[in-house]
N, C-alpha and C positions, 0 to 999 in steps of 0.2 A: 504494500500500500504506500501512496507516495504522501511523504511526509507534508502538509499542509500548510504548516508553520515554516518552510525552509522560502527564505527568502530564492529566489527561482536566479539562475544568471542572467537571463534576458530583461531581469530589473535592474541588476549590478551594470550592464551594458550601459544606461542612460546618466551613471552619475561618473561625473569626472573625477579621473585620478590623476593627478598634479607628479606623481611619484611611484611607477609601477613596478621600479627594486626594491622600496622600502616597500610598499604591497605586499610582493614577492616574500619577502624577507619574515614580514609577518607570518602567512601562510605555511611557510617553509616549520617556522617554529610548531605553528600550532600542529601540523604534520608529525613531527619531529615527535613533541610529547604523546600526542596518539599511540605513534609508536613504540613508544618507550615505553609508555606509562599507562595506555590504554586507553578509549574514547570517554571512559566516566569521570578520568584526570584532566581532561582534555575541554570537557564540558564543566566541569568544576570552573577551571581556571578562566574559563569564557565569560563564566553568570558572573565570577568575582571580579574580572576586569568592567566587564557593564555595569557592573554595581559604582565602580569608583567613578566610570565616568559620568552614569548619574549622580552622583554625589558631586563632581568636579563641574556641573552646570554643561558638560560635552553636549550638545544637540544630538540628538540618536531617536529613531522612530522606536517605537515601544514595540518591546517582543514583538509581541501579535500583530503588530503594524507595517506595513512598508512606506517608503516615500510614497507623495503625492504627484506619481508617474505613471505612466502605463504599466502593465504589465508584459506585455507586449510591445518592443521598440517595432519601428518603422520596418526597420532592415530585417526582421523576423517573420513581419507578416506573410502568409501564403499568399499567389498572388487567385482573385476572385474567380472561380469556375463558376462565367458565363459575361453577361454582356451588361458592362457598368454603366455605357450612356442609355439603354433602354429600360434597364431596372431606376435609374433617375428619373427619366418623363415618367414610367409608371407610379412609380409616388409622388411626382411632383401632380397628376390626373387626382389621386385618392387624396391627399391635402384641399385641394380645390374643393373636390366635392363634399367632405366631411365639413367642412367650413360653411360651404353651401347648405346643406343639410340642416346644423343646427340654424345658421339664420335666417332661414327660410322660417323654418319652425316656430321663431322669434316670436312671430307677428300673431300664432296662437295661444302665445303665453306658456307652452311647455317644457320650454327651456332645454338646457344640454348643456355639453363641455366642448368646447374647440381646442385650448391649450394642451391638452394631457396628449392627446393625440400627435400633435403639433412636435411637439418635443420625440416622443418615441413612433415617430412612423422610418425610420429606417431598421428598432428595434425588431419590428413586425417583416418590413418589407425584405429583409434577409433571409429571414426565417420560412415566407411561405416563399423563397426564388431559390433555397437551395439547401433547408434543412427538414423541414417540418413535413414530414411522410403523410400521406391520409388515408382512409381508411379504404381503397379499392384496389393496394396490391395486397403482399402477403401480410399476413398477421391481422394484428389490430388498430396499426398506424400509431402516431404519436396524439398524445394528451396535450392539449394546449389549455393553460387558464389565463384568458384574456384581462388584462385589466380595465376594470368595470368602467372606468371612462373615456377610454380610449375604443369605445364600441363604435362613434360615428366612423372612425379611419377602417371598420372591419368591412362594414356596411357599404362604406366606399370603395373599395376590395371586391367586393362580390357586385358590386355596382358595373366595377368594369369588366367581372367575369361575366355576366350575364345574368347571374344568378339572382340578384334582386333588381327590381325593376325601378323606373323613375318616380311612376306613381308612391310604390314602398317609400322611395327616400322621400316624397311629400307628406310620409304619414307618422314620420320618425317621430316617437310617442304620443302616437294618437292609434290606438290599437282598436277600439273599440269597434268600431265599421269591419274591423275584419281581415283589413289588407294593412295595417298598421306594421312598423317597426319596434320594439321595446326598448327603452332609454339603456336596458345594464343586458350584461349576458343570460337571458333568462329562456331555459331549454324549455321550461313550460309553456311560453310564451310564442317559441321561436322553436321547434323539436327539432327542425330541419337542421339548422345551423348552429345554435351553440348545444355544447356537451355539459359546461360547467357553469354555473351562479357562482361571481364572483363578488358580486355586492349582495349582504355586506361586506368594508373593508374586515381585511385580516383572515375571513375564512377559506380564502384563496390557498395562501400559504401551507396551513395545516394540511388540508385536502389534499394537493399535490402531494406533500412528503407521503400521507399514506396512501396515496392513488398509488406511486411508485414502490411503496410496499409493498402493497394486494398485487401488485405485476408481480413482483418475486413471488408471493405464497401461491399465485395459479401456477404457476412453471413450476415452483418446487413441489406443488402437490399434484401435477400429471392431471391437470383438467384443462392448459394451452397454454400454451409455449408462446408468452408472450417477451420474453427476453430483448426482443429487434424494437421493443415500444420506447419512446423516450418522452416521458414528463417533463413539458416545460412550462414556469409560473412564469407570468409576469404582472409585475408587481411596482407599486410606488414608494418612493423612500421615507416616505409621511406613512405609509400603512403600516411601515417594519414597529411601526413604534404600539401597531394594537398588541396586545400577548399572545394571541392565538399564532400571529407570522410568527413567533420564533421558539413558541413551547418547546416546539418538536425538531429541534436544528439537531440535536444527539440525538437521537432515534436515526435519523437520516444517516449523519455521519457513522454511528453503533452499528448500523448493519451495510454499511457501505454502500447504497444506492447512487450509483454512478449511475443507472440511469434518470435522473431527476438535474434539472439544472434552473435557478432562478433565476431571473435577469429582472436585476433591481431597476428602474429609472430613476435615475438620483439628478433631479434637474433641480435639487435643492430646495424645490418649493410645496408643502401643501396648503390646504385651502386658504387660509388666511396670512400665510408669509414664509419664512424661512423655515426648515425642518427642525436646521439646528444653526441659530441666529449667530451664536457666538462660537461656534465648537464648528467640525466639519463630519458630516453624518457619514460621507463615505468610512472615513477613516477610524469612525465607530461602529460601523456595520461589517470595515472589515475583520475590525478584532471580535466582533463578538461573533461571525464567522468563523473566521481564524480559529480562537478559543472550543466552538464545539469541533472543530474539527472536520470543514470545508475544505475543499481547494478554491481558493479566490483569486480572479481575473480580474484587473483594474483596467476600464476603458474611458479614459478618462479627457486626453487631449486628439485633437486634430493633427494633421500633417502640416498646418500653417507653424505649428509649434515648435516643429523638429529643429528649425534655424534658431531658435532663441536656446533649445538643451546644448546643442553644436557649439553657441556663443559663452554656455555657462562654464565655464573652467575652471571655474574657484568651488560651485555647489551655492552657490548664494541665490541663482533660482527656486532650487529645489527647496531650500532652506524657506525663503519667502513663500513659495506655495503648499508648503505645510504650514507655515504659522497663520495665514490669513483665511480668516472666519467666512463660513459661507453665504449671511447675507453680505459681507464686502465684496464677496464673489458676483452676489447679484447685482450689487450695485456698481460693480464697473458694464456690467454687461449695459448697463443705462446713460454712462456718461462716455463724455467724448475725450480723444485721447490726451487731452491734457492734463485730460485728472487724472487717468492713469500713469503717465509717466510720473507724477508728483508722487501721489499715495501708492500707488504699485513698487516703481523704480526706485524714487526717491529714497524710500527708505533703507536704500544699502548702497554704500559709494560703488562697488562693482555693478551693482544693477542700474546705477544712473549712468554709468559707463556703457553698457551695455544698451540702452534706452537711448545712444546716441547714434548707434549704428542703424535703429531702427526706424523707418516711414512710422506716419502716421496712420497711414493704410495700413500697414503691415499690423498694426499694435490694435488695431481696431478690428482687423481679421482676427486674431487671435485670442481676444476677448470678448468677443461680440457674436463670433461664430464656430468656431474652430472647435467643436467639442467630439467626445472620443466617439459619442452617442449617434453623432449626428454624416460619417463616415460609413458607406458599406463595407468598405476595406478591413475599419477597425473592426466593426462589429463580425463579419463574414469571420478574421482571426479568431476572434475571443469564442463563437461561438464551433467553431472547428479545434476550439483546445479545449472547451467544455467534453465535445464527444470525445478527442481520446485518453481524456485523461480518466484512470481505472483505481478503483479499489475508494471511492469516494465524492458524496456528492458536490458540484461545481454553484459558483454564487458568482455571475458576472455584475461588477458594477458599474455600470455606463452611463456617464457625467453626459448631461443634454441639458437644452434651454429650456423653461416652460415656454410655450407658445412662439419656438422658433417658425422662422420666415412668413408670420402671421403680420409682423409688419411692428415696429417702434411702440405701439398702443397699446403691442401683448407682450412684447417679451419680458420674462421676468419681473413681471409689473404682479404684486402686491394678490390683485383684485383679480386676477387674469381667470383665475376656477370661476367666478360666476359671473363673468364677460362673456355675454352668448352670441354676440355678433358683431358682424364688420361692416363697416358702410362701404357705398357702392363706389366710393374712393381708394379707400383702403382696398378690396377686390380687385379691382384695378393695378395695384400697385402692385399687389400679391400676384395677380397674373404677370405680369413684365418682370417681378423676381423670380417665379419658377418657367417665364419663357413661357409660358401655354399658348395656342394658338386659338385664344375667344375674344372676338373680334368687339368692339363699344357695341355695334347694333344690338348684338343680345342681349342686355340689359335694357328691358322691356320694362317701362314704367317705374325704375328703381328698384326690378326681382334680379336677382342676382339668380343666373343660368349653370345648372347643370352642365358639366359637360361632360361628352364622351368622345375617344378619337375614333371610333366604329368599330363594328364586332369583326373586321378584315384587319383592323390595323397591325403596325408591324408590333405594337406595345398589347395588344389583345392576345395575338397569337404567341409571343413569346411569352405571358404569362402563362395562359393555356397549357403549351409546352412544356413548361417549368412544372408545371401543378400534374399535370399526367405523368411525370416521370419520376416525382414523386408519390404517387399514387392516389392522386384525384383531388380533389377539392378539399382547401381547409380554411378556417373552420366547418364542420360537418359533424352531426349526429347521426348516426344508424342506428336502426333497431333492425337487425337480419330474420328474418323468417325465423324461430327456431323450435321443436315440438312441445307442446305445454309436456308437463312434466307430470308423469303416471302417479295417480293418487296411492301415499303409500295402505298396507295392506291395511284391512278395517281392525286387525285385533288391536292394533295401537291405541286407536281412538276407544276402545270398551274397555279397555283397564278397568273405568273407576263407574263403568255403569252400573254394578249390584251395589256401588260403597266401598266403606271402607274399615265396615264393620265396629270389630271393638278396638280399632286402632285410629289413633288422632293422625290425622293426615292438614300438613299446611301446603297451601293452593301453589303456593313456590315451591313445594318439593313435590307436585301433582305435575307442575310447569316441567319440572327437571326431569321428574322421571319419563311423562310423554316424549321431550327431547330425547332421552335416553334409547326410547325402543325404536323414533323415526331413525337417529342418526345410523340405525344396522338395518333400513331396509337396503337393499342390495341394489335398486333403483335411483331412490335419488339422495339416501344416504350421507352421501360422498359429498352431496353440491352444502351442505348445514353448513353456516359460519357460526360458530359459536362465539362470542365475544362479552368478556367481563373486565372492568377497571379492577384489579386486585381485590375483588369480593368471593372468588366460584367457593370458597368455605362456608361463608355465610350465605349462601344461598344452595349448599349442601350439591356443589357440581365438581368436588375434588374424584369423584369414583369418575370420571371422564377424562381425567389428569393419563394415567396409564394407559387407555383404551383407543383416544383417539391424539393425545402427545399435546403439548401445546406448542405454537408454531414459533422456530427458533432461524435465522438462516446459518445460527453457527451449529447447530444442531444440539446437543448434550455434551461440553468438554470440560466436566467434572463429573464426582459421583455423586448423586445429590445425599442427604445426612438420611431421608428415610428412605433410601432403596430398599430397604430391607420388611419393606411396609406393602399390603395389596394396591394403596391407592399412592404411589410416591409419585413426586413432581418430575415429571415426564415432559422435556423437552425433544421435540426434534426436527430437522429440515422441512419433514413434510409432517409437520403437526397441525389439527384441524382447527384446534383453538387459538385463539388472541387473546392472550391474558396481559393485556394491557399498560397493569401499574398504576397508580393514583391519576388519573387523566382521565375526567371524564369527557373532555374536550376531543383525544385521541380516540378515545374509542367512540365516539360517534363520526371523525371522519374515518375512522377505517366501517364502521359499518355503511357510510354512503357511498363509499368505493364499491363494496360487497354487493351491497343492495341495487347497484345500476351496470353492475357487471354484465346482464343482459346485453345490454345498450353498449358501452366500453368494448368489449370482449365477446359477445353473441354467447356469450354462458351466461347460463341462469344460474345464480347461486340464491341459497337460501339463511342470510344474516338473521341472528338474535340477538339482541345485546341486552341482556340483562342488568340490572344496577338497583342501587338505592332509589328509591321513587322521587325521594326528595331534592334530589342532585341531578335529576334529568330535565325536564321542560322547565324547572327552575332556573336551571344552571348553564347547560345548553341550549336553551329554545330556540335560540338562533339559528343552530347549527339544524334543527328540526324541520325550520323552514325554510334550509337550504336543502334538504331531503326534501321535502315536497317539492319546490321549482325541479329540484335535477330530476323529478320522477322514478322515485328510490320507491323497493319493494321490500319489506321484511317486517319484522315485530321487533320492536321493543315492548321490553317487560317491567314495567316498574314494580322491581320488589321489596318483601319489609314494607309494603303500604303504608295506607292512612294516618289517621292523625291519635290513634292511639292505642297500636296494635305493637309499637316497639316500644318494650318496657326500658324504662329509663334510662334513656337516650335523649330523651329532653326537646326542645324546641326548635333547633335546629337539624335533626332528624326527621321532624313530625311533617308531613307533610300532610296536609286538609285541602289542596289546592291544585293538582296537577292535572285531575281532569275537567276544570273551567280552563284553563292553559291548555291541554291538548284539543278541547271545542275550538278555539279559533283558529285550528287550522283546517283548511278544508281535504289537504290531502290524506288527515288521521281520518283512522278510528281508531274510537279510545270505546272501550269496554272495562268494565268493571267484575268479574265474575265472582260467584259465592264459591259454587262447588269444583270439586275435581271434572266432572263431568263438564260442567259449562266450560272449565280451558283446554277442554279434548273437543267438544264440536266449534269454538272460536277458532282455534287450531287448523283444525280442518279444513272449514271454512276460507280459511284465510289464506290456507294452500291451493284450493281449489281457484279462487279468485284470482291471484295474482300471478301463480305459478300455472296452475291449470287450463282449464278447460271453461273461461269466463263467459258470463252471458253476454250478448249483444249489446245490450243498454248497461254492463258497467263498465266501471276506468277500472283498467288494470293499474294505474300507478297510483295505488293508494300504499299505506303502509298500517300497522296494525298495533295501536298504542292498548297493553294488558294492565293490568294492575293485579298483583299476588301479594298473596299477605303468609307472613312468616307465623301464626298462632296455628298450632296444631290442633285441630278440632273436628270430632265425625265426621264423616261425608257420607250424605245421605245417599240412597241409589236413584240413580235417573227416575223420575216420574214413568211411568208407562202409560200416557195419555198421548194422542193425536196433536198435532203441532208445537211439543215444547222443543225439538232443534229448530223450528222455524222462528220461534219466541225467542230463544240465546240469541240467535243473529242478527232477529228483528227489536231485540234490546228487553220485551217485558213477555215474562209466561204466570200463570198463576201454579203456585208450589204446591200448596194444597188449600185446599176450604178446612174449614174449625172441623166440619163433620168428615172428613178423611184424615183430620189429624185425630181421632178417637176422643174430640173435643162433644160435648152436647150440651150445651145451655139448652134452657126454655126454644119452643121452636118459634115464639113471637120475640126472642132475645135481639137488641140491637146489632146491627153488622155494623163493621168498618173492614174497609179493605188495609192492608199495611205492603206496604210496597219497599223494599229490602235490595240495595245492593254490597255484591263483596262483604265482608265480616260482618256486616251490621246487620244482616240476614238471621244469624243468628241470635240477634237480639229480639230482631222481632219474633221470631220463633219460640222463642223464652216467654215475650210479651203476648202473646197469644195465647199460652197455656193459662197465664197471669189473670188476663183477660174475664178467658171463661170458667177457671174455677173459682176466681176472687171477686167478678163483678157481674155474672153471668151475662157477658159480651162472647157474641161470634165475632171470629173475626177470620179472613183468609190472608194468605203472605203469598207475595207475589215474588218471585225476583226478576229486579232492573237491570240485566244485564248491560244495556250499555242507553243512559241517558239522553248520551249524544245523539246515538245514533236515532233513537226517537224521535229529538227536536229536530234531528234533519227530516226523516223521513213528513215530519209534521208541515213543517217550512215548503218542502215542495207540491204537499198537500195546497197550500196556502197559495203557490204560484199557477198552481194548476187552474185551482178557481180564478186566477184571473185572466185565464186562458180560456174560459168558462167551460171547463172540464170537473167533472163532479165526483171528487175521490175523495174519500174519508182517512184521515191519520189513522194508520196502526194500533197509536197508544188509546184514541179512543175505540176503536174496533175491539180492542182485546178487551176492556174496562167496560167495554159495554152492556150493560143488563147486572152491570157487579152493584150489591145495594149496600148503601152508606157512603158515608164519605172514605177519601182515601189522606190514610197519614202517609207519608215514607219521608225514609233515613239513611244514610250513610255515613260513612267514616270521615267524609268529607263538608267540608264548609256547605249550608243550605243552597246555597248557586246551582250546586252542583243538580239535586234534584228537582230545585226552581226549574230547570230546564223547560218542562215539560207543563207547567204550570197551565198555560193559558190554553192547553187544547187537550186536559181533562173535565168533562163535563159533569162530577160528582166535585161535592165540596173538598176541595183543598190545601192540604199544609205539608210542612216538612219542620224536619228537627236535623241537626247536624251539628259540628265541631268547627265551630268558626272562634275567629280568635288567633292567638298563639300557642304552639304543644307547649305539651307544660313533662316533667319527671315525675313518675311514677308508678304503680300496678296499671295494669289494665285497668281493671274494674275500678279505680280508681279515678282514672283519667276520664273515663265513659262518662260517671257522673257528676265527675267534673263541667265537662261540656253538654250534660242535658242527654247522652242519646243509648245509656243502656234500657233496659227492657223494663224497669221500673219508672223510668223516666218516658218510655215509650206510652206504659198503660196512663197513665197521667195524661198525657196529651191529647192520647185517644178519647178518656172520658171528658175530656175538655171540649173537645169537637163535637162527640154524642149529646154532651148538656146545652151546647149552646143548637144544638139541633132541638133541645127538646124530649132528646129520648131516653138520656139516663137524668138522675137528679144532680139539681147543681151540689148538692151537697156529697155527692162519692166524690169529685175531685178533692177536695177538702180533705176530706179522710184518705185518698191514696196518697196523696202528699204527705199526711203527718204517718200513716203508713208505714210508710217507704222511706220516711225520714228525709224526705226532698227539701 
């Protein structure tokens, strides 16, 4: 593996040596001791000499650091394979038009970004002329994640392939009609064209490292040989600074992912001004690169430059462009050359000397233009020492202007991110700087014209050319044809239909164990992603440890302390698990990898990612609704539920709220289930749907949000009545009536219905009995298997009728002819059952755990928050009295009772 941290020669190349005996002479020594005395005496005497010179005030780049040069001198670069004035017009064509685009758009108030683009369109335009594979030769082509506002320059890209039309660019974030564009990279939005959601900032980053992992775990586990794939991010220098771009930089480095390569744009500026005002961001990003353990590419100057390093003899250049701060960077890019000679030059008698040899042209080329970014040459190098460089992934960081050749008004100006247009002067002026051939007449009334040089042209057809030979169009999503996937055998799913007798069974180890028997069917088995942040104990998934390995690419090289144990911590190459590590952040981008593997890779895999309930749509939700845009398929399971099913764990544990958070996304389903039973046909289900053999009228890109709770408690056996797997799917089934629970009150006894999800199920079960032997109330318990899915089901009811189509909601279908009013409960905040509220036609209430958890017993916590089973019969006779039907005086008394 190549050392990361070793300063490269082709960096030593650019700084002058006054003295190459005395060099020489140094070298020789440190050889010398190597020799003698071995490389750890060698490296001692190293750290101690740089110690003194830091101490001695010596100027020296910090470890981690190199000078503020390229990485790559001039004289090094390869020279370009293909043709550099034709790849110019053609980005000089997509500049135009992206410019175009947003200010067109202007005039409907929707806004856009012209700068971002502006600055990295040679980033782009190297990469689809001579690196970026796509997805119509072999394999699966390369992964590209666009940065989210640099999406006009992609648009105008596919503008001049053909591929989007002129209309499309008149509708750039105006979607509604149909034919519209989307402001960011949104595959939901866009399925054809983009693969990845990059906005929000920051989830770019993480995504890529473990998109570039999941490539290794398919190859390493023999389901496709995706090796030839190359992940490329790109990314902005203001994003590095979210947590999520660099949680994951050692995981990258730790498993050596050479195929993965970043390319920062470091134009210095985000949205409101400098990255790093007084400090130099590159030179921060490369150490903390550097530090995990990157190979890092500096692209930083122009070939205007080369004559000023040539001029440097003493290092007083180099010395100057590391000590000066990046908004003084920006601000020479604004001022004329006399301020640069003053404040630049000036401040070192060698560089005022040197500032004499130079035009004012030349000093205004160099600052104003000349950046490493803004070169195909440079970047063509950087990005061809990206790919051969092995055993580690690559961070190019390539110095560009914000809103280069946008014209004096953009560059590097302050404001430039929410500057959405250019007047019909400035377009003009911008056309005579990139030379375009659109003549004044076309500027028709003040609109500022499209253009295009024809679908013959010589710049059409050598794109074209370019993009076929690397295998078809990119950006591009596919989804290949490929056969739903055989339902596994039915015994899996009947485990827990008799129960589970006189053993306490918790719904997270119902969860586990049904995982347990899909992942040996011999069909699709294989395709299970299993994924946990450093929980599979506490959720009792260590007996999967030995069986199916957890996935390592170093494989197992030690012995671990329990081998000697049935269930010991079992690493290896092709291991089916991701056992993650504290990260819940990492492990929902590796299950969005997993989960769109379809689409990526034409494999269907089948991700679970398990976790604390509380640290998911809490914690990640973000990352949730970047799963839905990408059209991600699998289940998460949030376990250890509710808000007061984990004894004393306390408040920050307690979660009361995750499924009003998974309701607002439209691509979940969130389910709540009680029994063992309900997470075997959800299950199911959910294989069938997304993986299977779907109906016509649903969206396969849904995903499947569970909730399991860790209290070990009966399981009852499946009902043997007609429609309850129709009622778990469809969200509400009735469990039993008071008179099939061997309940008999009086037969003129009040009813109430009691409606039960997840744990709290058993409370009303409890409350039931309570009911009718202590108030002589019937009562039936229904369970709500999934809320959500009701208030949906209810809502399209609701849109129907305005379609004047005449469909009744489920939830009242099923409730129908039920007499009394209905109470229902869960473990969760009352929102949560509110749901459903307005399209039950019996009187309605709910009782829940709203609030903050709080430490201690179960049953302690329940009546804390109002919703065990004594607390349930309360409420019930509350709702019967003010009906009328019981006396107002039993609530009085279940209260002092019950001790409420």
């Amino acid at each position: 593996m190549t050392d990361p941290n070793a300063i490269q020669p082709s960096e030593l190349d650019q700084l002058p040596d006054r003295d190459p005996e005395e060099t020489a002479e140094w070298q020789a020594s440190l050889d010398a001791v190597t020799a003698a005395a071995g490389p750890h005496r060698a490296a001692y005497l190293m750290r101690r000499t740089l110690e003194r010179a830091e101490g001695a005030g010596v100027a020296l780049p910090k470890l981690l650091e190199t000078d503020y040069v390229n990485t790559i001198p001039t004289a090094a670069e390869p020279a370009v394979d293909g043709d550099e004035a034709l790849e110019q017009r053609i980005t000089a064509w997509n500049r135009w038009n992206a410019a175009a685009m947003v200010t067109r758009g202007s005039k409907y108030g929707v806004g856009g970004h012209i700068a971002t683009f502006a600055s990295a369109a040679w980033l782009y335009e190297t990469g689809f002329n001579h690196f970026f594979r796509g997805k119509e030769g072999d394999g699966s082509g390369d992964q590209l994640y666009i940065q989210g506002h640099a999406s006009p320059g992609i648009y105008a890209r596919a503008f001049l392939d053909g591929r989007i039309s002129e209309e499309q660019l008149d509708n750039f974030r105006r979607e509604a009609g149909g034919n519209g564009l989307p402001s960011y990279p949104h595959p939901r939005r866009l399925p054809w064209l983009w693969e990845f959601p990059t906005v929000s900032m920051g989830l770019g980053p993480i995504s890529a490292i473990y998109q570039a992992r999941f490539n290794r775990y398919l190859t390493s586990r023999g389901i496709k040989d995706v090796s030839d794939s190359h992940v490329w991010a790109f990314l902005g220098d203001g994003e590095m600074d979210e947590p999520e771009s660099t949680t994951a930089l050692t995981l990258a480095a730790r498993e050596q992912l050479d195929n993965l390569t970043f390319v920062v744009n470091c134009n210095l500026q985000r949205l409101d001004g400098p990255v790093r005002a007084n400090f130099k961001i590159v030179q921060e990003l490369e150490a903390q690169f550097r530090g995990a353990g990157w190979n890092v590419i500096k692209t930083l100057w122009g070939t205007a430059w080369d004559e000023l390093f040539q001029l440097d003899t003493t290092g007083a250049l180099v010395r100057r462009l590391r000590e000066v701060p990046d908004a003084q960077v920006q601000t020479y890019q604004t001022r004329d050359a006399a301020y640069i000679r003053e404040d630049f030059f000036g401040k070192d008698p060698a560089l005022a000397e040197m500032a004499k040899l130079l035009s004012d042209d030349k000093i205004l080329e160099c600052f104003h233009f000349s950046r490493g970014g803004h070169e195909s040459r440079k970047v063509y190098a950087a990005y061809k020492a990206a790919l051969s460089h092995k055993g580690a992934p690559t961070v190019i960081l390539a110095q560009t202007v914000k809103g280069h050749t946008l014209g004096e008004g953009f560059a590097s100006k302050n404001a430039n991110h929410q500057m959405k247009k250019l007047t019909v002067d400035e377009f003009k002026a911008m056309r005579d700087r990139l030379e375009l051939p659109i003549p004044d007449s076309r500027f028709v009334d003040g609109v500022v014209p499209y253009a295009h040089p024809g679908a013959d042209s010589p710049e059409v057809r050598y794109l074209q050319e370019r993009r076929a030979a690397l295998g078809g169009p990119a950006p591009a999503r596919r989804v290949h044809p490929v056969a739903p996937l055989p339902q596994p055998a039915e015994k899996a799913f009947t485990a827990f239909d008799k129960g589970s007798g006189s053993q306490n069974v918790a719904t997270t180890m119902a969860f586990v164990r049904l995982v347990k028997d899909l992942v040996r069917d011999k069909e699709t088995g294989k395709r299970w992603v299993p994924i946990v942040p450093d929980e599979a104990r506490t959720f009792g998934m260590e007996s999967l440890f030995p069986s199916l390995g957890i996935y390592s690419p170093m494989g197992q090289t030690y012995e671990p302390v329990d081998r000697d144990q049935l269930m010991y911590y079992k690493e290896a190459k092709n291991g089916q698990i991701f056992n993650e590590g504290i990260t819940e952040a990492g492990a929902m981008a590796e299950f969005i990898a997993a989960s769109t593997s379809y689409s990526t890779h034409g494999e269907t895999m089948i991700p679970f990612y398990i976790y604390y309930s509380m640290f998911g749509w809490q914690r990640t939700g973000d990352q949730m609704w970047q799963l839905g845009d990408q059209l991600g398929r699998g289940f998460l399971v949030g376990a250890t539920a509710g808000r007061t099913t984990l004894t004393g764990e306390g408040l920050q544990h307690a979660d009361g709220h995750s499924p009003v958070i998974a309701a607002t996304n439209p691509a979940a389903l969130t389910y709540d289930p009680a029994f063992a039973y309900e997470v075997a046909v959800i299950v199911k289900e959910g294989l069938r749907r997304m993986f299977g053999e779907a109906k016509p009228d649903e969206d396969q890109n849904v995903f499947y949000y569970l909730t399991v709770y860790n209290e070990p408690l009966p399981q009852p056996a499946k009902p043997q009545v007609a429609g309850v797997d129709e009622g778990i799917v469809k969200g509400l089934y009735r469990f039993n009536t008071a008179e099939s629970a061997g309940l008999s009150p009086a037969a003129n006894a009040p009813r109430i219905q009691l409606l039960g999800s997840g744990t709290a199920i058993h409370w009303a079960l409890k409350a039931q009995r309570l009911l009718a032997e202590e108030w002589g109330v019937s009562a039936d318990v229904w369970s709500a298997t999934s809320w959500t899915e009701l208030r949906r089901d209810a809502m399209e009811a609701d849109e129907a009728l305005l379609r004047g189509e005449d469909r009744t909601p489920y939830v009242r279908q099923a409730l129908q002819g039920a007499e009394g009013p209905v109470l229902a409960v869960s473990d969760y905040m009352r929102q949560v059952p509110d749901q459903i509220a307005q399209w039950v036609e019996q009187d309605y209430t709910s009782l829940g755990a709203d609030g903050f958890g709080l430490s201690d017993t179960r049953e302690a916590a329940r009546r804390h928050f109002g919703v065990d089973a004594e607390s349930i019969v309360v409420a019930a006779l509350a709702q019967l009295a003010r009906r009328g039907e019981v006396k107002a005086t039993a609530v009085k008394e279940a209260r002092e009772k019950y001790g409420l």
